[in-house]
N, C-alpha and C positions, 0 to 999 in steps of 0.2 A: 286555252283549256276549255274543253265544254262545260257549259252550265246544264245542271242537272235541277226539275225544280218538282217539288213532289206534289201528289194531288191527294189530300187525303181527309174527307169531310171532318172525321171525328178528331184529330191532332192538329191540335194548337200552331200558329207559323206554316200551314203545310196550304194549297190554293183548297177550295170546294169542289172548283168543277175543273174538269179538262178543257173548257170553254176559256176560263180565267187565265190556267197556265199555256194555253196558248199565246194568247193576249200578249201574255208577257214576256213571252220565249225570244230568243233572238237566234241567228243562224245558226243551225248543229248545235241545239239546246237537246237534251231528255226529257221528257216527260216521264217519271217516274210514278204509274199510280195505283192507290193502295186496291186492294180485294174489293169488289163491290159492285151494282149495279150503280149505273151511273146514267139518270134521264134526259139524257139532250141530244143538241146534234152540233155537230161541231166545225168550223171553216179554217181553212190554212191559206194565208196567198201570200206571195212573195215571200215566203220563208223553206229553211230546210231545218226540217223535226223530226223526233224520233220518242216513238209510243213505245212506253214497253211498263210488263206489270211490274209492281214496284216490289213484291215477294215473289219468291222462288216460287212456281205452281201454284202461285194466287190466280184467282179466277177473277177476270175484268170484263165489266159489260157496258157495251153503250149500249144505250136502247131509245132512241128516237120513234117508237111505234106509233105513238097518239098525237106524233106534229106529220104536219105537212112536208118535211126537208128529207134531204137526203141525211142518214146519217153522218155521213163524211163526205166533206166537199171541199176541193181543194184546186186551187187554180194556180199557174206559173213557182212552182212548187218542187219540193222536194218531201215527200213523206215515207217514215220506215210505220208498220205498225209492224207488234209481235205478240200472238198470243191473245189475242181481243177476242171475244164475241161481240158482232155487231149485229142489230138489228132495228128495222126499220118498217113502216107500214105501208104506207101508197105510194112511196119515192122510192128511189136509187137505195141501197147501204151505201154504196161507195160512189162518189163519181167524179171524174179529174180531169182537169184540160189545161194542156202545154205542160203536166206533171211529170217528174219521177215517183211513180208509185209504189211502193216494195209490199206488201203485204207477206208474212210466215207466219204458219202456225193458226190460223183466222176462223173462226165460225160466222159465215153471214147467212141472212136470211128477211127477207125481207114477203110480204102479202102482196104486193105488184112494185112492175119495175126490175129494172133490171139486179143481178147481186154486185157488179162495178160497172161501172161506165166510163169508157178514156176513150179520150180524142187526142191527139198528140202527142207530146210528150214518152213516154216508155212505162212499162207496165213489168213489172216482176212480180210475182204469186207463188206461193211456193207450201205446199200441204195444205193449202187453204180448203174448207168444205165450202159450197153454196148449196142452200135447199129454200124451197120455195117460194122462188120466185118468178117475175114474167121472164125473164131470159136469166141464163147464167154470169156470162161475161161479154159486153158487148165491148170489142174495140177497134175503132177508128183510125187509121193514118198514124199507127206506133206500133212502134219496135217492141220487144220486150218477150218475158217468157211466160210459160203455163208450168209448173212442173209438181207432179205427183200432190194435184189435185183433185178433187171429188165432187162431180156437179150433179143432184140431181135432185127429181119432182120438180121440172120447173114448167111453168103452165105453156109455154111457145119454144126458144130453141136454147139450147146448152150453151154454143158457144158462138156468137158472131162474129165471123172478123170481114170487114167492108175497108174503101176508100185510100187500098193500098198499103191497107194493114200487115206487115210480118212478121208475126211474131214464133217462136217455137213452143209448142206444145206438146212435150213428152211423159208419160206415165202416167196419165189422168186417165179417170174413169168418169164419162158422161152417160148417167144412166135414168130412163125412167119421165123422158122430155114429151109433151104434148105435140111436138112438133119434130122438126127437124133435130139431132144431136149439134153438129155443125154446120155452120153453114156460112159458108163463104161466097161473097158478091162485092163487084164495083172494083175488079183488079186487086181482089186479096192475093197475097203468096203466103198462105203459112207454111209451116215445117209443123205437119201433126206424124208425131211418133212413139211408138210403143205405147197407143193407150186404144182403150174400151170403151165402143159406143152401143148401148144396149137397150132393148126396151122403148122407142120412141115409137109416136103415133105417125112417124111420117118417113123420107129418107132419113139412113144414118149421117152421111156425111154428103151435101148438095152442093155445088161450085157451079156457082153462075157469073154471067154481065164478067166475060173476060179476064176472068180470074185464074192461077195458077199453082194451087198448091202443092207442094210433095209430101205424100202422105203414105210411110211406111212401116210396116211390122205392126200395124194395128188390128185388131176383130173386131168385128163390127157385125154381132147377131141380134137375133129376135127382135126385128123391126119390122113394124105395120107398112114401111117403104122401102124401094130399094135400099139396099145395103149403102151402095155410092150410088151419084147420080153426077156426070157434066154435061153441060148446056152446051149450047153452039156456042161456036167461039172460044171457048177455055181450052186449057192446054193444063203443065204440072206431069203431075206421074205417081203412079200407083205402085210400089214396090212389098212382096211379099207381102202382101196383107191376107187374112182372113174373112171370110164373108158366106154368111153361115145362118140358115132358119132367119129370110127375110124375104119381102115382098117381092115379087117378079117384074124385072129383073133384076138377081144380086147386083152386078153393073148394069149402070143404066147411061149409055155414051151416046149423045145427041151427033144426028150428021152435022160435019163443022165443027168436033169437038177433037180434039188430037193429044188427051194425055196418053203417056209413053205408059205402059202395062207391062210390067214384070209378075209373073205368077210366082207366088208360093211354093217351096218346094215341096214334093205330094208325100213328103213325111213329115213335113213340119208340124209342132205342137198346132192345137187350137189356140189356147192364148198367148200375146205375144204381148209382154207389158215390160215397159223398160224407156232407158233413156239412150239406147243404142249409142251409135260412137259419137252423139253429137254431144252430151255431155255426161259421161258416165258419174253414176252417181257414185259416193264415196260410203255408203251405208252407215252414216251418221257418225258422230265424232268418237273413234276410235279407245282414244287417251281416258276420255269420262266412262268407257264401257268396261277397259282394263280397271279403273281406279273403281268403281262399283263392284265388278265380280272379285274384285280383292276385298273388297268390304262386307261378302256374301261369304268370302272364305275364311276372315278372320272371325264368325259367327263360332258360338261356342257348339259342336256337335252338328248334326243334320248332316251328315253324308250323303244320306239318301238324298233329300232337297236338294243337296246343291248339286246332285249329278243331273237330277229331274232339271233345272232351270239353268242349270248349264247348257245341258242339250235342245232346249228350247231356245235361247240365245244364240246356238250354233246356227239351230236351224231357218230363224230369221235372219240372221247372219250374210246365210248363204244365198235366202231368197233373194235378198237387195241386191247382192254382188251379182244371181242371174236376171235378175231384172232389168238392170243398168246393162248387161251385155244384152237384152231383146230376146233371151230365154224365156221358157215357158215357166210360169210360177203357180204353183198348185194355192188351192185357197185355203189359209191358216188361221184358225178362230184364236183370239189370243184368250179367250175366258177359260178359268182355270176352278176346279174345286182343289179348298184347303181344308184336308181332313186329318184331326187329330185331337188330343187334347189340351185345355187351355193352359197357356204359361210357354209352348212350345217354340215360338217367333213365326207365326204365322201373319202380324199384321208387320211386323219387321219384313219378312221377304217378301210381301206382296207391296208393300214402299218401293222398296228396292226396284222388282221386279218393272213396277211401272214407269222409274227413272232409267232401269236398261231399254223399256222399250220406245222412251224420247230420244235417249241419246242416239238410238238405233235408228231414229225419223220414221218409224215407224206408226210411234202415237204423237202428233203436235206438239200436248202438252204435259208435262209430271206428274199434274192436279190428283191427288191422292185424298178421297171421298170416301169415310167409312161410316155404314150406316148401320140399323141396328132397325127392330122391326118397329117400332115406338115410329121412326123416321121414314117409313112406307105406307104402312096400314094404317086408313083410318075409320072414323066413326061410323061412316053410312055409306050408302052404297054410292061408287060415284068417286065418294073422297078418296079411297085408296088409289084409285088409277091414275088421280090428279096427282096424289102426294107421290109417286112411285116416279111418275114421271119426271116431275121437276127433280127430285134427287137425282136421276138419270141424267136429264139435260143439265145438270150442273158440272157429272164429273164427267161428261166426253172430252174426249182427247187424251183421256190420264185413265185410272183408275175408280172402279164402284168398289167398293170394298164392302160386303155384308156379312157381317160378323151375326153369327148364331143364325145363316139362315134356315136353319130345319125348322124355328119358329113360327115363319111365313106358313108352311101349313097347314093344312083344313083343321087336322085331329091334336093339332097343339096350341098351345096358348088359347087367352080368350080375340073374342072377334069373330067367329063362325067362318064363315068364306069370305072374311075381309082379307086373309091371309091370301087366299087362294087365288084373289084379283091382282094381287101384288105380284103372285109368280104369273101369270097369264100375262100380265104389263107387261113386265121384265122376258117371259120370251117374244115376243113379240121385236121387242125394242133392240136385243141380242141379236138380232137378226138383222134388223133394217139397219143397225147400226154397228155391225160387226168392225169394220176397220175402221170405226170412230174410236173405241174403245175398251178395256178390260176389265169384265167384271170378273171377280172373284168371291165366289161365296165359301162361307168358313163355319167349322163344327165340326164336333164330336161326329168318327167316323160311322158309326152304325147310322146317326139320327141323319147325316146326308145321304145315305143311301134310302132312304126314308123321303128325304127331298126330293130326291131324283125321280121322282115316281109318281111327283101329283100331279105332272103336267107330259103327254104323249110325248110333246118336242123340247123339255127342259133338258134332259139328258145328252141329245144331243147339240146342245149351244154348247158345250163346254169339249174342250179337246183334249184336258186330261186331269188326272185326280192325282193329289200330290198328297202322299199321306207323309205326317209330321210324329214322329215315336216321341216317346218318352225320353226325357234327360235321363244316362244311368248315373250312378251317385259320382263319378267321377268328374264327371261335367258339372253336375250341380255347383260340387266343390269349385268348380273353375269358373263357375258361375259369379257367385263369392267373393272369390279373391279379383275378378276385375272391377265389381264394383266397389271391396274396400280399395284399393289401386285409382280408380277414379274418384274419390272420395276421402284421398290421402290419409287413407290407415294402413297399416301394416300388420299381418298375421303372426302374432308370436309362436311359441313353441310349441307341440303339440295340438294347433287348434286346427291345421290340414285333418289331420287323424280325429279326432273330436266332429267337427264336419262330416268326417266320412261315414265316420260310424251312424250318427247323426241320421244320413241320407238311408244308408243302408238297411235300416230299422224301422222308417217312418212308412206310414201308411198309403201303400197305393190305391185309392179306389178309382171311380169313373171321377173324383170331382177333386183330385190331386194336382195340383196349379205348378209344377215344375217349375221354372224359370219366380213365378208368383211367390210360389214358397221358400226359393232361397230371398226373393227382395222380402219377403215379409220376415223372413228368420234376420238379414243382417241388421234389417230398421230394429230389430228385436236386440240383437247384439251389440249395437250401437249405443242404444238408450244403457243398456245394462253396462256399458263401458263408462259413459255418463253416470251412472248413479255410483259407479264405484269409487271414481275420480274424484267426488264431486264429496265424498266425508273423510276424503285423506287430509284435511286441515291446514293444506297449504295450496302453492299455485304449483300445477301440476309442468313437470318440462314437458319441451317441446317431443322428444318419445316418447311420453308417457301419453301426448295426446293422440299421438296416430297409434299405439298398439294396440291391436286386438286380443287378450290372454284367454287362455283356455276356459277362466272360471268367467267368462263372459257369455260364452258358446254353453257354458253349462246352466246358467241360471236361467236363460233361455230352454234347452231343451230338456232340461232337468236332470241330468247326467251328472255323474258325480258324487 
């Protein structure tokens, strides 16, 4: 049986560091650990381990910044990580020799240096981000895969692969490289497929020193160098690719060079992002996507919602399934406005929403971030962009969740334009960071339309407005009876009708809390079931303690 050993500073029996429960792990041990920044760097050799957070969309961070080490380093090894942010300063994040390395779901980043480093051994990546660093992925003499990863701002080249490297690289996006995107030397073969190389300062994809890769159904635009480039001597083959607003020559084929060139067919999409027939993807795990939108449909009311986020799930749905076939996939912002009033289940479907779009692999991780403007804006000038930020960089992968943001604006609350730096961050960040994440901001539907308007490009980060009605008194009432039901009470005789009436009378204005004011009427009915119980002079049976009677509902609402 595996040994599982947890790492979690503040519980008592659990290790401090992930250094410690290394130490102590032995072959196909868990590393189970809890939410938190965590400051070290850590080493594996001659063992096989397995990283993973120790809560559901907890958020785990190494952070080796201020040491000289690689983050993670691992030699004659087996390592899973899942779900980490790692980060590192003048070294490696990752780097492994003679390893099995698996990384899923990863945020790295490192100020120089590469984001992994492997030499031997096999290398598996899988929705990994890397930003910031001197190369992306540099790998040496292994196998392994790249898949629907995201490499980019890195100061030299995106992706290395040298010294007979072959690995497959399907559905990544390497964008925004000071250098080369890929580049392959020293007898590399990769298999680069259905991904996007964009924006480098040099060639997109360069193949030198006898190298041969096959590289199909990719685009490869907006580069300061050739699009492709093979040297003398290389060979491989260029299949149906795109190649589009770059340096002259889009091909750039040395005499001596002999890769086989199939052209595009001259209707083919521009983008072509996918894992073609080499390993088609399965659009994330089905089973948890059914059991979720069952759990969106047993919500009380919101038809309208669930058809809006239905259809949203279709339609990423669909996207993976053409993606994985090397179909063209139009670009989809997942940030959402939730307009309506409070009590509606607008921070319930936007949970939700952001565990369909894990399961979908769509976003790495569940991480579910709600903020409020207290947790953006702050004192002076400066602070808010810091503070807005770091909330940002905590929830990617998952959900930003900003409850009441029509606050954030110039003409509301105090703060002057501290608000106003907060939305300037955030579009800014929505943008460079579209398929990192989803943010959804939430309010009263007039006061976001008010939102929407302080900033030229806030309106359009977000792809659609989900408006959230009012519970009508029948719902309330169903409201009610699930949480006396969860709660093991029971609704006696006329207290549905009592209820109803109850809802149907009571005041609607702009600050009527729906779902609010039935939890606040039952804590009300509850207590008053309590103080009735409680001067009957004896021990009450066990019906008498789960019933709700009518004259409960009424000393509450004053009815009667």
């Amino acid at each position: 049986m595996n040994r599982t050993l947890l790492v979690s500073p503040a519980q008592r029996g659990a290790y401090a560091t992930i250094g410690d429960a290394l130490a102590a792990a032995t072959d196909d041990s868990v590393i189970a650990v809890a939410p938190g920044t965590y400051f070290e760097a850590i080493y594996l050799t001659n063992k096989r381990v397995r990283l993973v957070a120790a809560e559901s969309g907890g958020s785990v961070t190494l952070d080796s910044a201020r040491m000289p080490h690689p983050t993670v380093s691992c030699r004659d090894a087996a390592l899973v990580i899942e779900g980490f942010t790692l980060r590192s300063g003048d070294a490696p994040v990752v780097t492994a020799r003679g390893t099995h390395l698996s990384l899923t779901g990863c945020d790295l980043a490192a100020h120089f240096g590469p984001g992994v480093d492997v030499t031997g051994g096999r290398v598996e990546l899988r929705k990994c981000t890397i930003a910031g660093a001197q190369y992306g992925i540099v790998m040496e003499d292994a196998p392994g895969t790249v898949e629907d990863c995201r490499i980019t701002d890195v100061a030299e080249d995106g992706i290395i692969v040298r010294i007979g490297a072959a690995p497959v690289i399907t559905a990544s996006t390497i964008q925004g490289c000071g250098r080369r995107g890929v580049y392959v030397y020293q007898f590399g073969r990769p298999t680069i497929e259905g991904c996007e190389v964009t924006q480098t300062g040099d060639v997109g994809i360069a193949v030198a020193h006898q190298s041969s890769p096959t590289i199909r159904r990719c685009w490869i635009h907006d580069t300061q160098g050739s699009g492709l480039s093979f040297a003398r001597g290389c060979a491989g083959s260029v299949e149906e690719c795109r190649v589009e607003n770059t340096g002259v020559p889009g091909m750039d084929i040395a005499e001596g060079a002999t890769p086989t060139v199939i052209a595009a067919r001259p209707d083919a999409p521009a983008l072509k992002l996918g894992g073609g027939d080499t390993e088609p993807a399965t659009g994330g795990d089905a089973e948890v996507v059914e059991a979720l939108l069952a759990e969106l449909d047993s919500m009380v009311g919101l038809t309208g919602v669930k058809g809006e986020v239905r259809g949203l799930i279709d339609e990423i749905q669909v996207n993976e399934w053409r993606r994985s076939a090397g179909l063209s996939v139009g670009g989809l912002s997942h940030h959402l406005i939730f307009a309506g009033a409070p009590g509606t289940g607008k921070t319930t479907v936007a949970r939700l929403y952001g565990k369909l779009l894990a399961a979908l692999g769509v976003l790495p991780k569940g991480a579910f971030k709600e903020v409020s403007r207290r947790d953006l804006v702050g004192q002076y000038l400066g602070h808010t962009a810091e503070k807005t930020s770091a909330a940002f960089e905590e929830a990617r992968g998952g959900v930003l969740f900003i409850d009441e943001a029509y606050t954030l604006s110039r003409s509301m609350g105090s703060g002057g334009d501290f608000g106003q730096e907060s939305i300037d961050t955030l579009v800014k960040l929505m943008e460079d960071h579209r398929h990192e994440i989803a943010v959804i901001a939430a309010g009263y539907t007039n006061e976001m339309d008010e939102f929407l308007s302080t900033n030229p490009g806030l309106a359009s980060r977000f792809s659609k407005t989900i408006v959230f009605e009012n519970y009508s008194p029948p719902e309330l009432v169903l409201i009610v009876r699930r949480m006396c039901s969860e709660d093991d009470y029971v609704l006696g005789t006329q207290v549905e009708a009592a209820l109803l009436l109850h809802f149907d009378t009571i005041e609607r204005d702009a600050n009527f809390g729906n779902a609010r004011e039935a939890r606040k009427l039952f804590e009300g009915v509850r207590k008053a079931q309590a103080q009735r119980l409680r001067v009957l002079g004896r021990r009450p049976s066990l019906d008498e303690l789960r019933i709700i009677e009518k004259s409960d509902v009424d000393t509450v609402t004053g009815a009667g």
